[in-house]
C-alpha positions, 0 to 999 in steps of 0.5 A, a space after each residue: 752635593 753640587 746641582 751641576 749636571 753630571 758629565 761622565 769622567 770618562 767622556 773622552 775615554 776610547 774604552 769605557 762607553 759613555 751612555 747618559 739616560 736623558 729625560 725632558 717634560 712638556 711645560 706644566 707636563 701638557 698632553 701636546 704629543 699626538 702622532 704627528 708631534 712623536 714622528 716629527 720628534 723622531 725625525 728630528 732625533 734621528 737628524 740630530 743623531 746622524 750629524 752628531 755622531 752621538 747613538 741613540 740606543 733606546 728611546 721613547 716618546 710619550 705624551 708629554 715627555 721623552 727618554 732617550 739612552 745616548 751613547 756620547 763617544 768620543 771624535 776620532 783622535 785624527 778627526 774627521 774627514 771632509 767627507 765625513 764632514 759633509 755628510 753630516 751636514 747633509 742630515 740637518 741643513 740643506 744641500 744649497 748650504 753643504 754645497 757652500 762649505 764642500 766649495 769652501 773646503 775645496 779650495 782651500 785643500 786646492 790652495 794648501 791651506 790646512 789651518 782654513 780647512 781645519 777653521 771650516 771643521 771647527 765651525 761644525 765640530 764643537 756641536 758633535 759628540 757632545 751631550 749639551 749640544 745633542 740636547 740643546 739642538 733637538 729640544 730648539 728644532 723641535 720648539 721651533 717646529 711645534 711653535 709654528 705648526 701650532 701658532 704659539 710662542 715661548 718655551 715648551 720644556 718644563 726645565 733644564 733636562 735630566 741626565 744620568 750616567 749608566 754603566 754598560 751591560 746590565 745597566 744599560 739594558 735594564 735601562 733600555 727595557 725601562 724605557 720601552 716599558 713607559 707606555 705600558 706603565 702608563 697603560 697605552 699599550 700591554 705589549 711594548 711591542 705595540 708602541 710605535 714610537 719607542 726604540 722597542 717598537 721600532 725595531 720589530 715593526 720596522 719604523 716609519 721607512 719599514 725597516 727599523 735597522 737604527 733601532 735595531 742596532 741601539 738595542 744591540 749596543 745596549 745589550 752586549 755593548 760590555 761584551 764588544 759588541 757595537 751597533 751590529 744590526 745583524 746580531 739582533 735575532 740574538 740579542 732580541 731573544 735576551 731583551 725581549 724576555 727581559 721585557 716580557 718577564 717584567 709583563 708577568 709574561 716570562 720570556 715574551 711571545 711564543 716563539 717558532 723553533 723548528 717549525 714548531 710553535 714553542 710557547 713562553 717559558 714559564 718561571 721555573 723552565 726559566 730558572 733550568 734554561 741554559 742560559 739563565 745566567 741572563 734570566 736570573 738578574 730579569 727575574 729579580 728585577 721584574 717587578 721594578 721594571 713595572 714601576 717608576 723606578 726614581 733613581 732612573 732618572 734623578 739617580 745621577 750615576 747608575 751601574 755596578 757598585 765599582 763604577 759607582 765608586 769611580 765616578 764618585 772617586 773621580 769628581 770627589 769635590 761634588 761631595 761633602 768631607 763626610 761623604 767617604 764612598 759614593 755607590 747606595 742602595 736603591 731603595 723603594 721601587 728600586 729595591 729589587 736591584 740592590 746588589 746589582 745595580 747602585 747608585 749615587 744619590 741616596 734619594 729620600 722622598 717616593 723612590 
């Protein structure tokens, strides 16, 4: 199978979200992330996410690596507008420079001269929507920010980062509680909740401007983007419910906190008042892949496409020449620590060594 990176077939579709978890390591995997390097990391993800247009649904920034679920959507047909397009600069350059463009771009709508107006987009654009570029950006503005504030020089990523495609709904909020759960794992925190640079964290404790509405909205997307809905932050007293008891069952803690309901202090469910609940639909597929959700899940990250058996098949369809002659269907079982979501989530690359 070829190494070139996978891009979803479908990256330019209207319809189909298009959601990438991403993965970058610190060369030699060194332990440089103390608080002051997460929030600036942060800071610059969020910059980078409100000129590009691309959406971070989930996130979280450890001691030497980060993950970020992105959602990579696809630029209006009628592009964007000359406003839009000034406030999109206005995240990552300075007001001295937006103001040299806005000048640029009102004289030229002043003169009818539509193909240098469109010249002036074109210049800023290529860099929007687009998963290489979102990267590249971020990882740059980082290292170039850490190397001066540390006095150092050279590369501070291990390698190229990783990339791997994830259907909406049940892979993407399984994906999204894999990646708040990363510094549980790593025995930082017992409550995901605790983690103040995690998507999770965020959107309960309210983020760095108290608030956490950005986080917020990714977790909703990545939780009920199959069902329509978009980055809603109003749909979050919902959506919390289902993916904090998806966290909590993989924290052996059921559905999470004790929650207030009428006045009433109701404490966690336990599995069986789970199995009865009304809406065990959604508790079944947690409690089948509780246990993976507390384990390095390889497939997560070296997976290369994650989702239903059929949207495997399709991505596998669709770039059919990655593939051998012999290789006649693309979706595979998990296997090792993503054995518990065989027969619901599949993947592309049947991995062999600690899955």
């Amino acid at each position: 199978m070829s190494s070139k990176r996978w891009l979803s077939p479908w990256k330019d579709s209207r319809e189909k979200p298009v959601i990438y978890h991403c993965i970058s390591r610190v060369v030699d995997r060194r332990f440089v992330f103390g608080d002051e390097e997460r929030e600036y990391f942060r800071m610059f993800m969020r910059m980078q996410e409100n000129f590009s247009g691309c959406r971070i649904l989930s996130y979280c920034i450890m001691s030497n690596h980060f993950h970020l679920l992105l959602e990579v959507p696809p630029i209006a047909e009628e592009g964007i507008s000359d406003a839009e397009l000034l406030k999109r600069l206005s995240a990552t350059s300075t007001e001295a420079s937006v103001a040299v463009v806005a000048k640029e771009l009102a004289q030229a709508r002043a003169e009818g001269r539509d193909e240098w107006a469109a010249e002036i987009h074109a210049r800023f654009t290529y860099r929007m929507h687009n998963l290489s570029e979102f990267m590249k950006t971020l990882l740059q503005r980082f290292t170039r920010w850490f190397n001066r504030t540390h006095q150092r020089s050279g590369t501070l990523w291990e390698e190229r980062y990783k990339s791997v495609i994830v259907e909406s709904g049940v892979a993407a909020r399984t994906m999204a509680a894999y990646i708040d759960l990363n510094p549980v794992r790593a025995g930082m925190v017992a409550d995901p909740a605790d983690y103040r640079w995690s998507s999770y964290g965020e959107a309960v404790g309210g983020g760095p401007k108290g608030n956490g509405k950005k986080s917020r909205e990714g977790l909703v997307r990545a939780c009920m983007s199959h069902h329509g809905a978009g980055f809603e932050a109003e749909k979050w007293k919902e959506v919390s419910r289902i993916y904090r008891r998806t966290l909590g069952l993989a924290l052996e803690r059921k559905n999470g906190r004790a929650e207030v309901e009428k006045g009433v202090l109701r404490p966690p469910m336990n599995e069986a008042e789970a199995l009865e609940a009304a809406d065990n639909g959604t508790v079944l597929p947690d409690l089948k892949m509780a246990v993976m959700l507390r384990c390095r899940v390889r497939y997560f990250t070296d997976g290369a496409v994650i989702g239903s058996k059929n949207f495997v098949n399709e991505a596998f369809t669709a770039t059919r020449e990655r593939f051998t002659e012999k290789r006649k269907d693309g979706a595979r079982r998990m296997k090792g620590n993503g054995k518990a979501a065989a027969g619901v989530l599949w993947t592309v690359r049947d991995l062999r060594v600690r899955v």
